[in-house]
N, C-alpha and C positions, 0 to 999 in steps of 0.2 A: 398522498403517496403512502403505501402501504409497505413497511418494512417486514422481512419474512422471519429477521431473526431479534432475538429479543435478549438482551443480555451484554455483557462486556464480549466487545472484540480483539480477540487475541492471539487468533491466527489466519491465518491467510482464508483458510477454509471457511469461518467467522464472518470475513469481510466480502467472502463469493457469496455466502449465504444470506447474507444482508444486503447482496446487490450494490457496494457502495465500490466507489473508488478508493485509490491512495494517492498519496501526496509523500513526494520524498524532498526535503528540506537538509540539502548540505551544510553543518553548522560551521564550516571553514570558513565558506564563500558566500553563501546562502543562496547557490542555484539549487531552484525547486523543479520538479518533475509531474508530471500524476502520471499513474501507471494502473494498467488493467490487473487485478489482481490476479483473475483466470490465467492469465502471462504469466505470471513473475511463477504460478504454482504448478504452471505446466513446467517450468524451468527448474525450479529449486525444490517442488512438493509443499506438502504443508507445513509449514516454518511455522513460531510465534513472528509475531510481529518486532520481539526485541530480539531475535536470533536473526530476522532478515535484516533489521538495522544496522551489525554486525557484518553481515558479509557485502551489503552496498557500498559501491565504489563513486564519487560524484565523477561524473563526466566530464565536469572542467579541471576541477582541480585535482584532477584522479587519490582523492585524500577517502576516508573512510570514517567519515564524521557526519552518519544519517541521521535523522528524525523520519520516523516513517509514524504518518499520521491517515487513520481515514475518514474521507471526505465525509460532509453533511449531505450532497447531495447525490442522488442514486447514478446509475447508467444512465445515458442517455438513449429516449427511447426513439423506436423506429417506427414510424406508422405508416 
């Protein structure tokens, strides 16, 4: 698998460009999510990644204690 970007990812734009997923880890409750990055940037633009931490809200516990982590593994592809 060929990674496009090469370097620390640290913003949303980082992790489109890298092709990877995210992972949001509620530290309250510890309901986890993955989310399409291209999403979350169409939504909120290009954040770092600890500024989007910051404004995520968890869905169960509607509390505000993210970990936003990205995935090891890329998109899932379509053939």
């Amino acid at each position: 698998m060929v990674w496009y970007r090469i370097g620390p990812l640290e913003t949303l734009g980082h992790v489109v460009e890298a092709q990877r997923l995210l992972w949001v880890l509620c530290r309250k409750c510890g309901h986890t999510q993955r989310f399409d990055p291209r999403h979350l940037m169409a939504l909120r633009g290009d954040l770092t990644l600890k500024e989007l931490q910051r404004q995520l809200r968890c869905q169960r516990c509607r509390r505000q204690r993210a970990a936003v982590v990205a995935d090891d593994e890329g998109w899932p592809r379509r053939d």
